[in-house]
N, C-alpha and C positions, 0 to 999 in steps of 0.2 A: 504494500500500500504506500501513497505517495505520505508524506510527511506530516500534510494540512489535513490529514483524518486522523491524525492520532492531537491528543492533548497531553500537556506536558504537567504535570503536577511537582511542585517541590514544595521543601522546609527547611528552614536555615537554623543551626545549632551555633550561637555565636558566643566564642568564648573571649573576655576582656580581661587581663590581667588590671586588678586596681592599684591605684597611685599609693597608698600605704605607705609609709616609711618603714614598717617592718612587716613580718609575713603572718600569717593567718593565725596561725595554734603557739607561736613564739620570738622574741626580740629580736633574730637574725636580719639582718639588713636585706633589702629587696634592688639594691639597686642592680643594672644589667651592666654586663661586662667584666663583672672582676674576675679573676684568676678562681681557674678553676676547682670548687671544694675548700674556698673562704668565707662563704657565707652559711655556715651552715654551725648545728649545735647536734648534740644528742637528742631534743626533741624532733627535729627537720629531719636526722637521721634516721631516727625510731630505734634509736635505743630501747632496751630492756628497762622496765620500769619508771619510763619517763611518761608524764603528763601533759595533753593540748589543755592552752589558757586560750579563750577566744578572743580573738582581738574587735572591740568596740568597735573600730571606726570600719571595719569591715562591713560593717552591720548598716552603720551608719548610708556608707556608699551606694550598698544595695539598695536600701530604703530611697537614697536618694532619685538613683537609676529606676526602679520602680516607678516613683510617684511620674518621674521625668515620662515615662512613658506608658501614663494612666493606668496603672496597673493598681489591684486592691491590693492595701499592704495588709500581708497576715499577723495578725498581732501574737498569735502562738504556734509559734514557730519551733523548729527542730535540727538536727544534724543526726548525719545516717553516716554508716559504714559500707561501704561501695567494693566491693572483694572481687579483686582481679588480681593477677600476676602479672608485673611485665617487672623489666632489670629494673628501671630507674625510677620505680617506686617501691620505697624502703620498706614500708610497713605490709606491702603486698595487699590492700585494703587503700582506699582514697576515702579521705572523709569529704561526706558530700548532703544533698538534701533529697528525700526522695519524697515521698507523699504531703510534706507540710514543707511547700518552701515558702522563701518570705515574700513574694511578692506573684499575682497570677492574675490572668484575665485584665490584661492590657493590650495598649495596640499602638501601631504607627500609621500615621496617614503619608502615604508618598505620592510623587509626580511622577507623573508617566504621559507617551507619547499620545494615550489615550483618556487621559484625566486624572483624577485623584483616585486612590483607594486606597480604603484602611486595609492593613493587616494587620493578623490577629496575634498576640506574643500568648501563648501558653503559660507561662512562668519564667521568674528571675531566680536562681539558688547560689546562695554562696560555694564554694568548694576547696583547696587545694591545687595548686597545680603538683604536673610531678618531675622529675629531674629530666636531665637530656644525656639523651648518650652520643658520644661523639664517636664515631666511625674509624677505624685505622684501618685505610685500603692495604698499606703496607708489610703491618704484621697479621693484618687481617682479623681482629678481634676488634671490639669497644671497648670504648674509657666512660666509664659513670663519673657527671657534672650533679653534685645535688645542690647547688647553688639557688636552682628554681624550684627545689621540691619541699612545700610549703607559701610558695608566692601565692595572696589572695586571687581568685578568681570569681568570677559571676558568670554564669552562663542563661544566657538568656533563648528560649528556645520557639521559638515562632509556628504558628500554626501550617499547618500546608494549604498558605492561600496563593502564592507565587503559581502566575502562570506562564510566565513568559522569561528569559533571562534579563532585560529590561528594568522588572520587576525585581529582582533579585538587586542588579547593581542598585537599584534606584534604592529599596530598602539600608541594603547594608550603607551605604553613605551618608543617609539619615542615620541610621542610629549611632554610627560615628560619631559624625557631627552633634548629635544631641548628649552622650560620654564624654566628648572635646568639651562642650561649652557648662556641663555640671562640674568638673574636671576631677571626675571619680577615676578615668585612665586615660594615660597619654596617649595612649591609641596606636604605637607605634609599628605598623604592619611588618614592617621589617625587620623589628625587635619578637615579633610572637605577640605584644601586646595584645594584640585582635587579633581575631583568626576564625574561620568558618567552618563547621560540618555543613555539608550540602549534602541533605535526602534526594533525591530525585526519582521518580518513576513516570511510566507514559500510560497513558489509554488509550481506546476508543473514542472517538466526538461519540459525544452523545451518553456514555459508560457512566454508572453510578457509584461502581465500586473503584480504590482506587489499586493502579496495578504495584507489581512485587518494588520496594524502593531497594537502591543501591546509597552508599553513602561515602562523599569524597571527604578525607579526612584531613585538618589542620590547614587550610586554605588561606593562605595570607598576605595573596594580591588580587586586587579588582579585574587586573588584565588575566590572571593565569585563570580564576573563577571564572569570567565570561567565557574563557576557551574550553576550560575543561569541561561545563558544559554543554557548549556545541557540541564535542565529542563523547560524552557520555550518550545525551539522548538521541544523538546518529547512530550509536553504537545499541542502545536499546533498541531504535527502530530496527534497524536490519536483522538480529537477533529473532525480535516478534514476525518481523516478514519470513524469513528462513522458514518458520517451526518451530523455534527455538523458544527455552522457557530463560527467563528473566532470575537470577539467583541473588537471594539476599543477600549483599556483603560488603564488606568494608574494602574501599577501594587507594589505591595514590594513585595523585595524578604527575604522571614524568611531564614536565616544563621542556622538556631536551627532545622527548622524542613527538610528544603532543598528544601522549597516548594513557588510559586509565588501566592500571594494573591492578590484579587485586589482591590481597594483604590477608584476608580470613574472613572466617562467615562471621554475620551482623549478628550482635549480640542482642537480646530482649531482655527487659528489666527484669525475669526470674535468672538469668543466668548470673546476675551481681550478686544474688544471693542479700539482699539491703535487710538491715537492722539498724535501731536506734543507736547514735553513737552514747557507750555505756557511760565514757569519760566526760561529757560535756552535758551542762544542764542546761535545761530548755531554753529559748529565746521568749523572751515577754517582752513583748512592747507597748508602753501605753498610749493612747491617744494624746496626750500631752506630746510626746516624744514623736512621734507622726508628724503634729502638726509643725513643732521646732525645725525636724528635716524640712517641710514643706516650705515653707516661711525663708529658710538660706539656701533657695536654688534662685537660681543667676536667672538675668532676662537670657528665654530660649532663642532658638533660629528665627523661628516665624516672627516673632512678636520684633528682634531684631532688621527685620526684612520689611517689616513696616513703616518704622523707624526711619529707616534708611530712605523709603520711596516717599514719605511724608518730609521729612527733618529736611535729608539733599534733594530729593526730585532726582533721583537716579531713577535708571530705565529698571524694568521689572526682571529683567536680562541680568546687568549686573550687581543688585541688588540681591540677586538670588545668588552668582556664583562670590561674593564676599561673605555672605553670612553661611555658607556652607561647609566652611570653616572656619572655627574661634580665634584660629592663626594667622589668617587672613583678614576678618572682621579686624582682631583687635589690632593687626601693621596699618589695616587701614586709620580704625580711630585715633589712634596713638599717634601716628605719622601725620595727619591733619591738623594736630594742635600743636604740633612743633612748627609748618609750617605756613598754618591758615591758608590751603587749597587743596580742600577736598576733593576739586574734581580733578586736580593733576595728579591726585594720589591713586584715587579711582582707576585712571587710566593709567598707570604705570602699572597697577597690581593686575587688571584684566587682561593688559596687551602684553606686555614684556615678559613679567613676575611670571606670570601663567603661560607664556610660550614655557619660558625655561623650565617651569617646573614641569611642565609635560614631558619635555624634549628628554628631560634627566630624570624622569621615572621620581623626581621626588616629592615628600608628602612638605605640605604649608609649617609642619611643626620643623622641617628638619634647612628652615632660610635662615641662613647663616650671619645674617645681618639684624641690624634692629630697627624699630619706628626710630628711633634718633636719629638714623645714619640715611633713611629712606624719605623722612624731611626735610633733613639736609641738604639731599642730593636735590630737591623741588626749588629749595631757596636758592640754590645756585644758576638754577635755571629761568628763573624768576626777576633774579638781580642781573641777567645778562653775563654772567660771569661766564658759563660755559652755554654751549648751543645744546639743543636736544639730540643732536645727535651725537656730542661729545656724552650726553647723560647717557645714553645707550654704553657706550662704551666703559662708563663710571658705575654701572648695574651690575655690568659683567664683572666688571672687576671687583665689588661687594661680594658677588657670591662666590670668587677665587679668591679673594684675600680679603675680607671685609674690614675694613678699616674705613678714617673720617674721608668722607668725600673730600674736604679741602685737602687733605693729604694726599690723597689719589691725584687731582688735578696737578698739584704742584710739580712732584715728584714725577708724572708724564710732560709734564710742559702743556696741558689741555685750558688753559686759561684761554678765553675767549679774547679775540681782539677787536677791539672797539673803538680803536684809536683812529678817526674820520681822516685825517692824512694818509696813513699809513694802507687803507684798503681802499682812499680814490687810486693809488698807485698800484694795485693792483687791478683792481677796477679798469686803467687804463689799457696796463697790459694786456688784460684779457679781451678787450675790445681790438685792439691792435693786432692782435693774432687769430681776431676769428670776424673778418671783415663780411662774410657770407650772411654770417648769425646777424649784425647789423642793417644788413639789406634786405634780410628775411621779418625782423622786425619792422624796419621801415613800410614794408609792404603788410602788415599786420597781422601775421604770424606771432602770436602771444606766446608758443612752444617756443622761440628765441631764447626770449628774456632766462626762461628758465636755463634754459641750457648754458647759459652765461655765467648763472650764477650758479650753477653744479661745477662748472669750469672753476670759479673761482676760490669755490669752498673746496676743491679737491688741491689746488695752489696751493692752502691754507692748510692742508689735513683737516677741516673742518672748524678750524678756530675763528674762522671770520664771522662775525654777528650779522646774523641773513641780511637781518630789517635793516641795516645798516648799506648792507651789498645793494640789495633791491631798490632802495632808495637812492643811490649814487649810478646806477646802471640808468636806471630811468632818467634821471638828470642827465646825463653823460649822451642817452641815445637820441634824447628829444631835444637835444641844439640843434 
């Protein structure tokens, strides 16, 4: 069967490491990158006889994420024992939340090519993350890192309302962006911070029941998600057209070859084998303590999006892709009041900022520079100091060595010249050596002018002050 008879069903299992200063059940530091098996104690490692302490703000974050994402917050709440085996979980058990987590029946509204729609979030559970094993192709064994085993997590697990891949990118960026702007996680896709299980299965148009799911595991780019899948539900299709039956299981997706491999059969909630965690007393929350979370969550996207299209009168375009990240919003807001022109900030962040950051695959959180350095760089372009096209080249150079714009200009020789002597003599020579473009003007050819003064700014590597050029060219050609 062709492709447009079958429908695509998914659900996305999104795992966010939280911002924490220390990790979940004990005081071990959380932060990422240290040397490997430094962060870690006899609790994180599961020692004999050691005891989890819950860490509050864990708690706190969840409720946060919750509310952010209209979900009931369960006031009696629980921790479960999650029993599996793999190497780089100590305890051979993950402590997790299974029938009473703390937050459920919420939802996201996102944009799409075909309008809004909410999707449904199932639940929010705090958890555990577990350690990472690092691979030796060499000797050909692994190295247990339990560095991350203990890092807070939340997972938040979405209903199967996704029907399209569209839908998929369009949720997981919302809820990004709504974790960015509470700043319960830095969201660092590259770090593990965020990361996806993607369920997927196909139907029938028209089918009521939904068919067998696959599930791609630890997902933690927008680009390889969207690809993998395309390939997964190509690969279901052809499977059902064959004769072929659909097998529940846990899948990776190789990046290198563009292909879903599969890993072991899908596990079902009796195969954890869950029980109450024996060590940790229940979660009570009161309504007082609700409302307090409720009450310190930041202005959201939307309400910032409004803002923005009311306060500046920006287009409904870029007003959407500023607040679509907290890293971007805030280089915008910050950068405006250093140096009062919001709209020139605007369009450095939409045009430039966002080329580059496309072009180099990187996230808003990871701009190497600051609103200080990004107002700066407006004021100088403002004051006539440098030309906008020398600011181009002052961007690039923020995100290779980011330091003070004034030091950048100096130190390249990119100071603008403005000195009216100095560019009618070139102004002159360039007339002199392109007698055509003068007769071509003469004759009203407006494309002239221009090419005159590309002529001339190329003379200058770009230092000569346009409106300065343009205005001595026009004089110069209308004697």
């Amino acid at each position: 069967m062709a492709k447009e008879n079958y429908e695509v069903v998914m659900g996305l299992e999104v795992h966010a490491e939280l911002s924490t200063k220390t990790k979940i059940f004990c005081s071990c530091p959380t932060s990422f990158g240290a040397a490997p098996n430094t962060q870690v104690c006899p609790i994180c490692m599961a020692m004999p006889g050691t005891l989890p302490v819950l860490n509050e703000k864990v708690v706190e974050y969840a409720v946060k994420a919750g509310l952010a994402t209209n979900c009931e917050i369960e006031k009696n709440s629980k921790n479960d024992r999650k029993n599996y085996f793999y190497p780089d979980l100590p305890k051979a058990y993950q402590i997790s939340q299974y029938d009473k987590p703390l937050c459920k029946n919420g939802y996201i509204e996102i944009e799409t090519s075909k309008g809004k729609k909410k999707i449904g979030i199932t639940r929010i559970h705090i958890e555990e993350d577990a350690g990472k094993l690092n691979h030796d192709d060499l000797s050909g064994g692994a190295l247990v890192d339990l560095n991350r085993a203990g890092v807070p997590l939340i997972e938040i697990v979405s209903e199967p309302d996704f029907r399209s891949i569209e839908e998929v990118d369009s949720y997981l960026k919302k809820l990004k962006s709504i974790l960015e702007y509470i700043e319960v996680s830095d969201c660092k896709m590259q770090e593990g911070s965020f990361r996806a299980d993607v369920n997927t299965s196909i139907r029938q148009i028209g089918a009521k029941e939904f068919g067998t799911r696959t599930e791609m595991k630890n997902m933690n780019s927008f680009r390889s998600i969207t690809r993998a899948l395309e390939y997964e539900i190509q690969r279901q299709i052809d499977v059902v057209d064959n004769g072929g039956i659909i097998t529940q299981e846990t899948l990776r997706w190789d990046e290198v070859s563009g292909k879903t491999f599969s890993m072991r059969d899908k596990e079902d909630a009796q195969d954890y084998r869950y029980f109450p965690e024996p060590d940790l007393v229940a979660i009570n929350l009161s309504e007082e303590y609700i409302n307090n979370v409720k009450n310190s969550l930041p202005e959201m996207p939307e309400s910032r999006k409004q803002r923005y299209l009311e306060e500046y009168k920006l287009s409904e375009k870029d007003a959407g892709i500023l607040t679509s990240s907290k890293y971007l919003s805030d280089l915008f807001e910050k950068a405006s009041k250093v140096c009062g022109n919001y709209k020139a900030v605007n369009n450095w962040i939409i045009s430039d900022i966002s080329r580059i950051l496309n072009e180099t695959e990187m996230d808003p959180i990871e701009i190497p520079f600051d609103a200080n350095q990004l107002g700066k760089l407006v004021i100088l372009i403002d004051n006539g100091t440098i030309s906008s096209s020398i600011g181009k080249k002052v961007l690039e150079e923020l995100f290779e060595n980011p330091r003070d714009p004034e030091d950048i200009i100096k130190e390249k020789g990119w100071i603008q010249i403005s000195d009216e002597g100095a560019i009618k003599e070139i102004v002159l020579k360039i007339i002199e050596a392109n007698p055509q473009s003068v007769i071509d003007f003469k004759a009203g050819k407006d494309r002239a002018l221009g090419f005159l003064v590309g002529q001339a700014m190329k003379e200058t590597k770009g230092k000569a002050n346009p409106q300065l050029l343009n205005k001595l060219f026009l004089e110069e050609l209308k004697k």
